[in-house]
C-alpha positions in Angstrom: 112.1 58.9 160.0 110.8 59.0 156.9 108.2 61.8 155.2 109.6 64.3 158.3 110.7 66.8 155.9 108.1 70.1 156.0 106.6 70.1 151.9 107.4 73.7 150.7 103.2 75.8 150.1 102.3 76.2 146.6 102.7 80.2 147.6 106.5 79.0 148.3 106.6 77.5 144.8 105.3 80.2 143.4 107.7 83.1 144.6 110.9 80.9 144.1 109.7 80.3 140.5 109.2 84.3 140.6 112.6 84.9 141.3 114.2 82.9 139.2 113.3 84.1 136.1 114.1 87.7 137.5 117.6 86.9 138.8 119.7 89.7 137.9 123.2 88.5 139.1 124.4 86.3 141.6 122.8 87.4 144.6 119.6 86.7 143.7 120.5 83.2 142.9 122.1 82.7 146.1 119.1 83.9 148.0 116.9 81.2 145.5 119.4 78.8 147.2 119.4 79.4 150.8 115.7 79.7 150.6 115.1 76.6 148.9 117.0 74.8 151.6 116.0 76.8 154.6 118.9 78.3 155.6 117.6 82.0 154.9 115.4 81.2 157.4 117.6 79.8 160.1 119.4 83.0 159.3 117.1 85.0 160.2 115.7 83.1 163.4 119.5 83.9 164.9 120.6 86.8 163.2 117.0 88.9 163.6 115.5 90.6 160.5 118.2 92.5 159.7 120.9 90.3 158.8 122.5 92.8 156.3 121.3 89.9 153.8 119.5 92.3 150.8 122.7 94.2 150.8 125.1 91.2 151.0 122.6 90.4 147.7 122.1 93.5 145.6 126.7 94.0 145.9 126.8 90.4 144.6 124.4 90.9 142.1 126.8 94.5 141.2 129.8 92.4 141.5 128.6 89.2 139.4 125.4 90.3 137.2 124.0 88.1 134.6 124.7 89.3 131.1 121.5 89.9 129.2 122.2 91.9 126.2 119.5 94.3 125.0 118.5 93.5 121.1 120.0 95.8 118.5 117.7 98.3 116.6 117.9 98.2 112.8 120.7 101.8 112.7 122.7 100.0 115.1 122.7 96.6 113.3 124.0 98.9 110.2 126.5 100.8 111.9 128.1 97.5 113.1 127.5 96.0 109.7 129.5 98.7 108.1 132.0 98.7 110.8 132.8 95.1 110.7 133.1 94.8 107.0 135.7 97.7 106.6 137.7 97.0 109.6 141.5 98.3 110.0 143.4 97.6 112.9 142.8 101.1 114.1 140.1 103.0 115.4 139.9 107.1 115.6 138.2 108.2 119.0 135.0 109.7 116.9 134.2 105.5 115.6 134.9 104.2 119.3 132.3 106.8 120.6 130.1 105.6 118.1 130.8 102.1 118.9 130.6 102.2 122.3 127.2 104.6 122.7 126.1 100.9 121.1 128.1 99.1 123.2 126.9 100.7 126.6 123.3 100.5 125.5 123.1 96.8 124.1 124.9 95.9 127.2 123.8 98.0 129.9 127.2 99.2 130.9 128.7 102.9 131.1 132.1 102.1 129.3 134.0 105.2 128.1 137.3 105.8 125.2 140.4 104.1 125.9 143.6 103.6 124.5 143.6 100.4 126.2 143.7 98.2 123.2 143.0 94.9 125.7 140.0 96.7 127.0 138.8 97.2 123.4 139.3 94.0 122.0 136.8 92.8 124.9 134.0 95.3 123.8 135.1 94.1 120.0 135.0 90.7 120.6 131.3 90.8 123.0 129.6 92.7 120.2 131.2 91.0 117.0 129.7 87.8 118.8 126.0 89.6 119.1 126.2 91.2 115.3 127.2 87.8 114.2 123.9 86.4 115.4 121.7 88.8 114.0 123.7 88.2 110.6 123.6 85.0 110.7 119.3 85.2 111.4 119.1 87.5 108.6 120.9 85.7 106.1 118.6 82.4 107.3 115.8 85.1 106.9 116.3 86.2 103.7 117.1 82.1 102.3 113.8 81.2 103.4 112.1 84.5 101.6 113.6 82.7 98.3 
């Protein structure tokens, strides 16, 4: 039969819209998902209320989180600037402190020294990629100033 499939409230709309733009990881996208569809609530018709599914959520969304980099201030976009340009292929522990106090904060991690080099050529790599794009705006910037 056709036109048997239950039309989803405008409140329904609503709150799915309101949790995708919020998804923090994973979980949260999954949960957009098996609402959507219905299946949240089938779960919950035969597993009862608490069917461990916020906490199944929140260790995805620990396990797999969306990457949303905080913006750089103006000393931090320095730092890196001066960093970058006089490179060597060492680092003392005093620079990797200072690199990753802005590291940790732009990324919303809690990553401490290493002498794993692979491990530092990530963090390298992730910021290089964000100071990049804010040189790259400021050189636009400063062509359309002329």
């Amino acid at each position: 039969m056709k036109g048997t499939r239950k039309r989803r409230t405008k409140k329904e709309i609503e709150e799915a819209k309101a949790v995708k733009k919020s998804a923090e990881g994973l979980g949260d996208t999954i949960e957009t998902i098996l609402e959507a569809t219905g299946v949240a609530k089938i779960a919950k018709w035969v597993l009862g209320e608490d069917c461990k599914c916020e906490e199944r959520k929140e260790k995805l969304n620990k396990m797999f989180p969306y990457n949303k980099p905080l913006c750089l201030t103006e000393s931090e976009y320095e730092w890196l600037h001066n960093y970058y340009t006089e490179q060597k292929n060492t680092i003392d522990m005093k620079k990797q402190k200072e690199f990753l106090e802005i590291y940790n904060r732009v990324m919303q991690t809690k990553e401490v020294p290493t002498t794993c080099s692979d491990c530092y050529r990530d963090w390298h790599r992730k910021m290089h990629k964000i100071y990049n794009e804010y040189a790259d705006n400021k050189s636009m910037v400063n062509k359309q100033r002329r």
